[in-house]
C-alpha positions as CSV (number, residue, x, y, z in Angstrom):
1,X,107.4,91.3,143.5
2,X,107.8,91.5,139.6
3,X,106.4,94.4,138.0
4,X,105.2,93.0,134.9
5,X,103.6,96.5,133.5
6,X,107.9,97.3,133.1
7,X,108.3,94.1,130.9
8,X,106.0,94.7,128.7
9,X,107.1,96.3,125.7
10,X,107.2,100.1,126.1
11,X,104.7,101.0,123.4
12,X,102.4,98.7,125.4
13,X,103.1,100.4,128.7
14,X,101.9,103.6,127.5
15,X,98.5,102.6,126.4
16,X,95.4,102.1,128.2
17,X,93.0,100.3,127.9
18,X,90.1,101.1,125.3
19,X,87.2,102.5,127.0
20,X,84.1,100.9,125.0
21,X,80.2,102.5,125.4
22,X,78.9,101.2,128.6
23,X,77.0,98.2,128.5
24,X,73.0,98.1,129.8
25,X,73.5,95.6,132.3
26,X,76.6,97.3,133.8
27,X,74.5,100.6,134.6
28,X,71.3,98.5,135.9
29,X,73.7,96.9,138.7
30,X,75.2,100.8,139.6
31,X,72.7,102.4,140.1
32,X,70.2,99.6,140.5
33,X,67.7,100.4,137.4
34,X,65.7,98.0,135.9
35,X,67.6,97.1,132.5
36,X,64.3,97.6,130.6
37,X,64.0,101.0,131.3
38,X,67.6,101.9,130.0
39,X,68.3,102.9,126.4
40,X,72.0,102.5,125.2
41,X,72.8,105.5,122.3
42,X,76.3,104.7,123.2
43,X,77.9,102.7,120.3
44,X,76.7,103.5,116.7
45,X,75.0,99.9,117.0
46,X,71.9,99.3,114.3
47,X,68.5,100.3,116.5
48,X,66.8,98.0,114.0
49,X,67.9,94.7,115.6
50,X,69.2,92.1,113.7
51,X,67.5,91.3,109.9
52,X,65.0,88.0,109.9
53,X,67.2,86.8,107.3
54,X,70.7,87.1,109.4
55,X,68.5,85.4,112.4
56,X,67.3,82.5,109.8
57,X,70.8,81.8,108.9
58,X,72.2,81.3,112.8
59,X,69.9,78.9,113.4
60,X,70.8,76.8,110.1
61,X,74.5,76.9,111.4
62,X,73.9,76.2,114.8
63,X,74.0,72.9,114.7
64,X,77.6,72.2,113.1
65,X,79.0,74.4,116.7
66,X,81.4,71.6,117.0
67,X,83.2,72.2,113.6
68,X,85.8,75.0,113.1
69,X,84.4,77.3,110.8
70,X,85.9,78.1,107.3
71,X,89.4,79.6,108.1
72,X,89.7,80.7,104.7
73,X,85.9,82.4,104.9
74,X,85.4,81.2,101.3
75,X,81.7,81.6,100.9
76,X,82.1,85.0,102.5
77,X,84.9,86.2,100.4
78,X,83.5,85.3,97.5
79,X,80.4,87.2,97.8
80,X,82.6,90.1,99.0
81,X,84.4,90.3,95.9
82,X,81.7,89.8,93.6
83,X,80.0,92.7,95.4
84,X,83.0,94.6,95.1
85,X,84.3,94.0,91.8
86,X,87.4,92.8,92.9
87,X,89.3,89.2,93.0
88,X,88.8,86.8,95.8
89,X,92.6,87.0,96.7
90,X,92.0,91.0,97.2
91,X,89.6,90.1,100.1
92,X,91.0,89.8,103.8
93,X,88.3,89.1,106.7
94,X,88.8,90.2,110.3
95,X,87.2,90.0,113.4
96,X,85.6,93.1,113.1
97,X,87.6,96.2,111.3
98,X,89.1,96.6,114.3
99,X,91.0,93.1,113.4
100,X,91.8,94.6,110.1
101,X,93.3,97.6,111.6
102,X,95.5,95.7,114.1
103,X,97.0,93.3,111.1
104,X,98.2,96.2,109.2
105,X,99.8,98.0,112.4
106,X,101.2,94.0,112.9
107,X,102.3,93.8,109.3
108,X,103.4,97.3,108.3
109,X,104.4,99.0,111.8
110,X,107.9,98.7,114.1
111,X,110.4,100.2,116.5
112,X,111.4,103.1,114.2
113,X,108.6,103.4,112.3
114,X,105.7,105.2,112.2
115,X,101.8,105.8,111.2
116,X,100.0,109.2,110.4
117,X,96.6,109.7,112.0
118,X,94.2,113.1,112.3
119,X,93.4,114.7,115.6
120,X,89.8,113.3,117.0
121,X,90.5,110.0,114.7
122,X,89.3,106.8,115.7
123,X,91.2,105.3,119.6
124,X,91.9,102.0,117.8
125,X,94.5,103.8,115.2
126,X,97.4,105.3,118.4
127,X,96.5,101.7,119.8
128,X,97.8,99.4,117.0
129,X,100.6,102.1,116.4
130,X,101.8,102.2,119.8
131,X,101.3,98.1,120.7
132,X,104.0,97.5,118.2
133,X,106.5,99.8,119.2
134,X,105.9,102.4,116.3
135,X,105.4,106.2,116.6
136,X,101.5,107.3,116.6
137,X,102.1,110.9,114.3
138,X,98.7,113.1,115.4
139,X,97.7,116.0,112.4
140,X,95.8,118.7,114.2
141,X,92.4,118.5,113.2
142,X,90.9,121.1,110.7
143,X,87.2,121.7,111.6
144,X,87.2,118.5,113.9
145,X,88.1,116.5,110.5
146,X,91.3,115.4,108.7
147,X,93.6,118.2,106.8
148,X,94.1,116.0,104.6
149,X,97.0,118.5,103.1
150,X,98.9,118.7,106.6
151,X,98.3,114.9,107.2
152,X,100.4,114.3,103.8
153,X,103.0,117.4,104.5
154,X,103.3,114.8,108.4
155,X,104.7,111.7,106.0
156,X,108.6,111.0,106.6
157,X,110.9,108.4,105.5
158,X,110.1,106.5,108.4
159,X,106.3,106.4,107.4
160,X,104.2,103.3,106.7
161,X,100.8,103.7,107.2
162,X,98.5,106.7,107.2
163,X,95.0,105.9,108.8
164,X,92.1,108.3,107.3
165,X,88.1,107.5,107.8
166,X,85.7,108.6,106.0
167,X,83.4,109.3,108.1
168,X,85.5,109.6,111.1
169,X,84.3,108.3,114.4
170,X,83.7,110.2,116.7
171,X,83.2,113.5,115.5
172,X,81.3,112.5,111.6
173,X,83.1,114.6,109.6
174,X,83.6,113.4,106.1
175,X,86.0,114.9,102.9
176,X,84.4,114.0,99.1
177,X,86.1,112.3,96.3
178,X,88.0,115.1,94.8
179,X,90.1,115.8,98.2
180,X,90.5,111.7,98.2
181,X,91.6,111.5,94.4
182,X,94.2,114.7,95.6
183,X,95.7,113.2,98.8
184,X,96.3,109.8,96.9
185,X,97.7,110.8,94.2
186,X,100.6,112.8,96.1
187,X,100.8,110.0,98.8
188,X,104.1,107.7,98.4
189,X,103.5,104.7,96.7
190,X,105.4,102.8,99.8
191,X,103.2,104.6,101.9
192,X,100.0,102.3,103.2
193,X,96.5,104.3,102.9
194,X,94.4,102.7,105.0
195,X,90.7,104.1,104.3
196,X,88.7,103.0,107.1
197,X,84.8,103.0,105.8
198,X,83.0,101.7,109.1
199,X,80.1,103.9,108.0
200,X,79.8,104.1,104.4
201,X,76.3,102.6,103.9
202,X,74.9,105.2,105.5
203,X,76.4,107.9,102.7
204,X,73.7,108.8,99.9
205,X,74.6,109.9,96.2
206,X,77.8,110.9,95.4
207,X,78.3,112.8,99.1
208,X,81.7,110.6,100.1
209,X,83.8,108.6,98.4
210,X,83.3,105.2,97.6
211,X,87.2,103.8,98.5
212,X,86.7,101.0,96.3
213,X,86.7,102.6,93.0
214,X,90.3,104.1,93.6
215,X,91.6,100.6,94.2
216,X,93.2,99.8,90.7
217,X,94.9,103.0,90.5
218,X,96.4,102.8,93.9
219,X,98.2,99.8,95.0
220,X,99.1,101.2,98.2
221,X,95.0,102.0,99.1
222,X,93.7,99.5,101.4
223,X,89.7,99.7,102.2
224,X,88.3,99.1,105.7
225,X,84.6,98.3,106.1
226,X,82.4,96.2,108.4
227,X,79.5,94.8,109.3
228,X,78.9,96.0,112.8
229,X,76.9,99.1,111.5
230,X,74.6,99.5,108.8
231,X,74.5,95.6,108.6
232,X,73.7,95.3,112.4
233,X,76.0,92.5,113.3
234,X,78.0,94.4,115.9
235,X,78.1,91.5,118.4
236,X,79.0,89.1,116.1
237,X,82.6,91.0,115.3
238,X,83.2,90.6,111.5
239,X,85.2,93.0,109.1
240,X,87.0,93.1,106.0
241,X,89.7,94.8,103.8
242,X,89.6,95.4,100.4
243,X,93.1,96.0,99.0
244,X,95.8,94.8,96.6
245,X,96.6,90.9,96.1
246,X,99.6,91.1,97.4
247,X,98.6,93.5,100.6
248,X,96.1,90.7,101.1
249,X,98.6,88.3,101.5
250,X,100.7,90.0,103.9
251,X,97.9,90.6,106.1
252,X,97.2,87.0,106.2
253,X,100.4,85.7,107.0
254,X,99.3,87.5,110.4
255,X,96.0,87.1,110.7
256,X,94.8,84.5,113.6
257,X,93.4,81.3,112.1
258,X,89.3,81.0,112.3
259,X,89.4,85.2,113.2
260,X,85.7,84.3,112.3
261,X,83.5,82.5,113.5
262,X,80.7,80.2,111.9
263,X,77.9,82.2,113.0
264,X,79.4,85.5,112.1
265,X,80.6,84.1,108.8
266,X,76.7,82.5,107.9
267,X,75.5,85.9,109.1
268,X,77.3,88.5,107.0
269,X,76.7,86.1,104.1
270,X,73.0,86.4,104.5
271,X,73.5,90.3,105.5
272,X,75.0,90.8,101.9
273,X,71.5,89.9,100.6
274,X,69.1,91.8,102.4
275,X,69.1,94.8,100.7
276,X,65.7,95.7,102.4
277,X,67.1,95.6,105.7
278,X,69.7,98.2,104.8
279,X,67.6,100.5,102.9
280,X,65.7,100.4,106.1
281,X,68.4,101.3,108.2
282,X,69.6,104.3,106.2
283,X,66.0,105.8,106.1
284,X,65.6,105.5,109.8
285,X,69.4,107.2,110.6
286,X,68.5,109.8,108.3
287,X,65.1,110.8,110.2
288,X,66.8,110.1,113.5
289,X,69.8,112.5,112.5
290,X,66.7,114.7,111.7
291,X,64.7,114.5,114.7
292,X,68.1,115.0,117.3
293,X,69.3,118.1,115.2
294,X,66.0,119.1,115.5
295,X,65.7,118.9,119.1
296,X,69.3,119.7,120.2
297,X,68.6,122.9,118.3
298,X,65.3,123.7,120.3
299,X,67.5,122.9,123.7
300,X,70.3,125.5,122.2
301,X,72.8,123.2,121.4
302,X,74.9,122.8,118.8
303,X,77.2,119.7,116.8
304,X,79.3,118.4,114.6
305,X,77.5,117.7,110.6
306,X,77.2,113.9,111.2
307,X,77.8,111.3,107.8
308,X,77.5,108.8,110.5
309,X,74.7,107.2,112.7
310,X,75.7,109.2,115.2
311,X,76.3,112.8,116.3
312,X,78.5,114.8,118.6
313,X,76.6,117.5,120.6
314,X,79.0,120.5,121.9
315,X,78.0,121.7,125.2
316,X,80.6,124.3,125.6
317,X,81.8,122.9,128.6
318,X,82.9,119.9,130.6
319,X,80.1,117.1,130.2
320,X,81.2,114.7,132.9
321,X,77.9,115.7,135.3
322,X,76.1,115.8,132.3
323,X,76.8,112.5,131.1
324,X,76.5,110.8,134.9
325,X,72.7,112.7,135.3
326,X,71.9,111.1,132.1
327,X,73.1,107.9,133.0
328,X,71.1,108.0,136.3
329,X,67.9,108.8,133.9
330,X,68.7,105.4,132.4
331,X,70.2,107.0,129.2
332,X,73.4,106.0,128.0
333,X,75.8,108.0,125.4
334,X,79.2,108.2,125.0
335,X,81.6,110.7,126.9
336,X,84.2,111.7,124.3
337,X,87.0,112.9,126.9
338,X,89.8,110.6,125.6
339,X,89.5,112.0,122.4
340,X,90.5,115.0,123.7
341,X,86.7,116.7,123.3
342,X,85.7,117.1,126.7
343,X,82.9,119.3,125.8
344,X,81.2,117.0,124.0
345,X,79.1,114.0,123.9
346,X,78.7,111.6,121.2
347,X,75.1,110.3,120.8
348,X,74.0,107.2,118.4
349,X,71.2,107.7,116.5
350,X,68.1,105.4,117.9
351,X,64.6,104.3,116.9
352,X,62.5,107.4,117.3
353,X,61.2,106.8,120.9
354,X,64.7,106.5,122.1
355,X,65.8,109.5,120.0
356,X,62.3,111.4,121.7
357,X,63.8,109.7,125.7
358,X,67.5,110.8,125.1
359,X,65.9,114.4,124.2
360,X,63.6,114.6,126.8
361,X,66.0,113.7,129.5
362,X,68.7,116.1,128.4
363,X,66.2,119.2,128.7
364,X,65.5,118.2,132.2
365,X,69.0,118.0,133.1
366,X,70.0,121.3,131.1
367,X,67.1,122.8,133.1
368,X,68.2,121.4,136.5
């Protein structure tokens, strides 16, 4: 019989499969629980639902199903750039950031090549690297973050693309603007700087970065963002880069055509405009980041400082029972053992009843 795992190309072979936050409906069947008793803090997803205004604009598009959508994502784009202060032509949509991510590794990456990523960075990064035959180059992590210093000390001639977020999932640790404005300034102008800023909205002031202003000065900065998060489109799967005209370009030549759909396209349109809804948002993760720290510290516990909307609890030792007695109390995180942080878990920051269930349920099994 052909063993078509050994003709597939090797980088491919290597890789497994990514592992996403369990679904509800997958852990009502297992252990036969009634779905509505399960909360999912699993996958940094908005608690708040979708904004009236996003659901207002699927049901205007629904009708016109039959049509491709805009492969171009005009309407989007254009309202990206103008919020960004950048050209339309700078502006690259993807399904999802993950999209984004996998069109540069596409673009930029090859046998021979290679990308430089932290320790604890974000599963998607080895996985474009490695599905195109490139070498993945891991930084040990400083603090659970990125050394930003040894990450740039990693770069070779053979270097294309270093991946840094800002926060990084899943450990939400974050570096400010003068340790950005110092590791791009001494990165190789043929080196891509792919800033991945999944979770930005929920920064305040002047605590990170904001990737975008750096743009003019570096040609070689590209800026990840999306609208899974603050936004609260996660199921929809729309992204978008921000880089330079020409970067743009190249990433198109790859990307799939209609990568977005009508409804996801109509939604992040409408998303741009409800600034209410992400106010709202940032003022609920911010008490929810309260209330767990709050509560983790009561049980004993400690974590990683979180930028994110979510936060990874260390419980100084394997968490695999942990995680399956929580499941079996309907509560749903997300086991971080493929990251190589076996003692922790990462939990999403919910609405305040959930954060309140998730707290109450891990005393009891702590006190088991």
């Amino acid at each position: 019989m052909t063993d078509f795992l050994a003709l597939a190309q090797p980088g491919v072979q290597q890789l497994s499969p990514y592992v996403p936050g369990k679904p509800v409906d997958e852990l009502a069947r297992e252990l036969d629980l009634d779905p509505a008793t399960i909360i999912k803090l699993a996958s940094n997803e908005n608690p708040l639902g979708p904004s009236p205004k996003v659901l207002e604009a699927i049901r205007a598009e629904l009708a016109e199903l039959t049509r491709y959508p805009d492969g171009n994502g005009f309407e989007l784009k254009s309202r990206l750039a103008t919020r960004c202060g950048v050209e339309v032509n700078q502006v690259t949509l993807g399904n999802g950031s993950n999209d984004v991510l996998d069109l540069v590794a596409r673009a930029y990456l090859a046998p021979g090549l290679n990308a430089v990523f932290s320790q604890y960075a974000f599963a998607v990064y080895p996985i474009a690297t490695q599905a195109v035959g490139a070498q993945g180059k891991v930084v040990p992590a400083k603090d659970y973050g990125h050394d930003l210093e040894a990450m740039l000390a990693a770069i070779d001639a053979n270097t294309r693309v270093v991946f840094i977020a800002n926060p990084n999932n899943p450990t939400g640790t974050w570096f400010g603007p003068d340790a950005l404005a110092r590791f791009l300034e001494r990165v190789p102008s043929n080196v891509l700087v792919v800033l991945d800023e999944a979770y930005i909205e929920y920064a305040a002031g002047n605590e990170l970065p904001d990737g975008l202003k750096y743009l003019a000065k570096y040609a070689n900065l590209l800026v990840s963002r999306t609208f899974s998060k603050a936004y609260g489109l996660a199921s929809l799967r729309v992204g978008y880069a921000i880089s330079s005209a020409q970067v743009a370009d190249v990433l198109n030549r790859v990307r799939q055509p209609f990568n977005v759909n009508s409804l996801a396209l109509a939604a992040a349109c409408a998303a741009l405009e409800d600034a209410e809804y992400l106010a709202q948002g940032r003022e609920l993760n911010d008490a929810g980041m309260a209330q767990l720290e709050q509560g983790l510290q009561a049980l004993g516990l400690s974590w990683i400082p979180s930028k994110g909307n979510f936060i990874a609890v260390d419980f100084g030792r394997d968490t695999a029972a942990i995680n399956q007695a929580l499941l079996q109390a309907g509560v749903i995180v997300r086991p971080v053992a493929g990251y190589g942080m076996p003692n922790f878990l990462r939990v999403s920051i919910g609405l305040p009843a959930e954060n309140a269930r998730f707290l109450e349920a891990l005393a009891k099994v702590l006190n088991a």
